[in-house]
N, C-alpha and C positions, 0 to 999 in steps of 0.2 A: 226134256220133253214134258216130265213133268209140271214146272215151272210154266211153260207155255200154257198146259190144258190150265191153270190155275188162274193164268191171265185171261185167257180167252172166257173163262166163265165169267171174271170180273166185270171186262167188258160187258158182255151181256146183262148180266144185273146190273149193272149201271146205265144200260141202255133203257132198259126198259122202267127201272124209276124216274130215270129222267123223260119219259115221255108220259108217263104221270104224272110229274109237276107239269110238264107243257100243258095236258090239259087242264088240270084243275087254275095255272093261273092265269090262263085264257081265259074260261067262265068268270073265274073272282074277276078278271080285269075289263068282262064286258058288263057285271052286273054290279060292280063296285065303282064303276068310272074313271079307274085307275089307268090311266096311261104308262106309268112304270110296270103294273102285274103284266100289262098287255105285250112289251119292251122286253119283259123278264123272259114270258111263256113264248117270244119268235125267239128272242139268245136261247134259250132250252132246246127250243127246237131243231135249230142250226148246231146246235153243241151235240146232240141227239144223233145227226148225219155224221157229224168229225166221228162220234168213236164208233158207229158202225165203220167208217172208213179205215178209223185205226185200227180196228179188228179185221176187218178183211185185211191190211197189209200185217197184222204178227201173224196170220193164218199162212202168208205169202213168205213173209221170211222165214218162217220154220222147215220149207222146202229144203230137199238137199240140192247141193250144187250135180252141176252134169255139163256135157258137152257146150253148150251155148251157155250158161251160166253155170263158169269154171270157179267164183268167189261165191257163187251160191247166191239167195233173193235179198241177203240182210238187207239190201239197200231200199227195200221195199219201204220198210218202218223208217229211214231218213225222212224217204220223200214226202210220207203221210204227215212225217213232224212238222216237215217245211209248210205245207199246202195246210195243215191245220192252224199252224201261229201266223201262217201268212192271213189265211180269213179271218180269224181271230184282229189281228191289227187292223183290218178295215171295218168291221164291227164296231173295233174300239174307237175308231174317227167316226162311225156315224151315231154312236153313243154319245159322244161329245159334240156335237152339231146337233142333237134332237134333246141334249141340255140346255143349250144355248137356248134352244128356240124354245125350250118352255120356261126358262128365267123371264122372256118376253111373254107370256101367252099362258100364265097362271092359270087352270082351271079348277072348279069344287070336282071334291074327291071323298066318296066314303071311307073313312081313313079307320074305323072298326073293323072290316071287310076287308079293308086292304092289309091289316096288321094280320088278320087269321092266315090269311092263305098264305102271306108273306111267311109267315115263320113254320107254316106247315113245309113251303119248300126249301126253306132256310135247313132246317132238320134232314130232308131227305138228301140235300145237296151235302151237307155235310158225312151223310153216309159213303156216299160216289166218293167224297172227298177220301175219307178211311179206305176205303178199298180198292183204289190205286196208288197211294201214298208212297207202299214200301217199294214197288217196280215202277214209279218216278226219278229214283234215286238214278238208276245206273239202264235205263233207256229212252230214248230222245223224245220215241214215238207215244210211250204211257206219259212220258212228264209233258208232251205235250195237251194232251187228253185232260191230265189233271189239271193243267191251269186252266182251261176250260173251262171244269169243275168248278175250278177255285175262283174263277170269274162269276160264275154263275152263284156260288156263295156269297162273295163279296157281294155282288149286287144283291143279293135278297137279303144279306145284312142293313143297305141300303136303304131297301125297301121299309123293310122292319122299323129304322130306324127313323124315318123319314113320317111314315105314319102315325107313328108315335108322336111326331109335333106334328102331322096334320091334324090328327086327332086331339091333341090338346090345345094350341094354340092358332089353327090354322095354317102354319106356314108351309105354304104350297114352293115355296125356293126350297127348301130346303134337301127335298128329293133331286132335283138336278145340277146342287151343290157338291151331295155326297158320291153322286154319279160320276163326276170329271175329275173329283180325286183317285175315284176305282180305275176309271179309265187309263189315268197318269201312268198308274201305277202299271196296269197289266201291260200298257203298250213298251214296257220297258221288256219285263218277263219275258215278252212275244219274242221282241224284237232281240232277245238273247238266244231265246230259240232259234229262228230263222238265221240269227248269224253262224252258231255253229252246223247248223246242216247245209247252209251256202259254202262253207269251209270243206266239210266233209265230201260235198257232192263235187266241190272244185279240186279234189285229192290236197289240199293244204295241209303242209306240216302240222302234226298235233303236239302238244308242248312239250319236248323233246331239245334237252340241250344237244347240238350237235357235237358242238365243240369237247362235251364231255364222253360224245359217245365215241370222240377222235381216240382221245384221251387211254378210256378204257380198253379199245380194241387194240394198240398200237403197246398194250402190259400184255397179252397175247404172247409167247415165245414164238418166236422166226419167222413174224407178223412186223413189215418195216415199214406201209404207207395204208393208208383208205383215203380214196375220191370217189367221186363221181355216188354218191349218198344219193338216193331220193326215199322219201318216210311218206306213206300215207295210211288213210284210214277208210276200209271198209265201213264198219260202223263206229257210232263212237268208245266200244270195247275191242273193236277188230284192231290191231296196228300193223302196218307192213313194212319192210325194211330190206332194202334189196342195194348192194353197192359191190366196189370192185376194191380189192384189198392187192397187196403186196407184200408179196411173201420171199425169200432168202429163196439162191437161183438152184440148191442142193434139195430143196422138199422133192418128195415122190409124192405119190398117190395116197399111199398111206397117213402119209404125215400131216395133208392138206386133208382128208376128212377128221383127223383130229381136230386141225385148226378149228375148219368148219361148224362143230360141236360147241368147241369152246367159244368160238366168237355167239354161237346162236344160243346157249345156257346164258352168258354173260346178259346178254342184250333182252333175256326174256325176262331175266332175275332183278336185271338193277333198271330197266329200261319200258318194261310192259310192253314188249315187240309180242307179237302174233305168228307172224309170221318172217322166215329170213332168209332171205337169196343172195347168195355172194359168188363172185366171179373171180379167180384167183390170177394174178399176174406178177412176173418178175419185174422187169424196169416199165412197160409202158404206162404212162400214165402217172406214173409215180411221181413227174410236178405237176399236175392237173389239180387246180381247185376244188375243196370238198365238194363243192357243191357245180356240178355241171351239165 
């Protein structure tokens, strides 16, 4: 819990700097004639909406489970992941289409004006960037938030850098040059994103040899088959593992919640399982494919 109120403040200070850069490089990009500060401060803006929305769903999955939601809300923060990297990707295309058209349709740019406020939000972004970094690591919906972040850096690297030869040399290409490599780049990120929470929200196997998890439960004493396996994932730290094992025709009651222990230490120790539900049977089943 604690953990969460930690994040939750993060978010919030990251909200609200980032609606500081929105406006300051709004002004600098209406009174500098900068169409990238202007490009910069609507991504800010839109980035602004993602982590209020990412903060309302870690508020959501910190719920306890109940009656109607028996796994609890975690899935909340999948879905924000998804719906965040997925806007993020279309962003990212019309970033690179509003390059394109300004390689054709060069305009003058106060490129002094544009360097200040550029690396004023260059600085701030990189704070957002720090203080989501470490809860990046191991959940979907802050690392989605931070690429965001780190979109919004990169482009005000961009920016920075961009102005720096408009300013010396004039070269007005240069700004929607450095833009479609940023873009290359994060549509990959994104699209790493969105693959794993389309997995997650599809219950897709998480990378999980099955074959070794035949392996180990079958070194189990008076454990003689496992089929009918299915593995999924609540969230990307939830795992679930629920199958039907075969067991020697002499077990009792007793002997089978032994099993049961040992198969669910085993698979939580070498396997990162969560959770584990098993169904014990003598012969049926027992030439059925692991997987059915």
């Amino acid at each position: 819990m604690e953990h969460s109120n930690v994040t939750g403040k993060r978010f919030l200070a990251v909200t609200a700097l980032n609606l500081i850069i929105t406006v300051a490089e709004f002004f600098g990009g209406i009174i500098s004639g900068s169409l990238g500060l202007l490009s910069d401060a609507v991504h800010n803006l839109e980035d602004s909406i993602s982590i209020v929305i990412s903060y309302v769903a870690n508020l959501i999955g910190r719920r306890h489970n109940n009656a109607e939601k028996t796994f609890g809300y975690k899935r909340a923060e999948i879905l924000a992941a998804f719906v965040n990297s997925s806007i993020l990707i279309v962003i990212t295309i019309l970033m690179i289409i509003e390059s394109i058209r300004r390689f054709r349709q060069p305009q003058h740019i106060n490129g002094s004006l544009m360097m200040i406020v550029s690396i004023i939000g260059l600085v701030a972004n990189l704070i957002s960037m720090v203080a989501l970094w470490s809860g990046s690591k191991n959940n979907l919906n802050i690392k989605a938030t931070f690429l965001h972040m780190m979109s919004d850096t990169l482009s005000s690297v961009g920016v920075v850098v961009a102005s720096i030869f408009i300013t010396l040399f004039s070269w007005y290409w240069v700004d929607p040059l450095i833009t479609i490599l940023i873009a290359i780049w994060l549509l990959k990120e994104s699209y790493d994103v969105v693959k794993e929470t389309v997995n997650i929200l599809m219950e897709a196997s998480p990378e999980i040899d099955l074959k070794a998890v035949k392996k180990a439960v079958l070194t189990v004493p008076d454990v003689v088959g496992i089929h009918h396996i299915h593995v999924w994932m609540i969230d990307e730290n939830y795992i679930i593992f629920d199958a039907h094992i075969n067991v020697k025709k002499q077990c009792n009651m007793d002997e089978l919640e032994k099993i049961y222990r040992e198969i669910e230490n085993l698979l939580k120790t070498q396997f990162k399982v969560s959770h584990v539900t098993l169904q014990a049977e003598c012969t049926r089943g027992l030439k059925e494919p692991l997987i059915f």
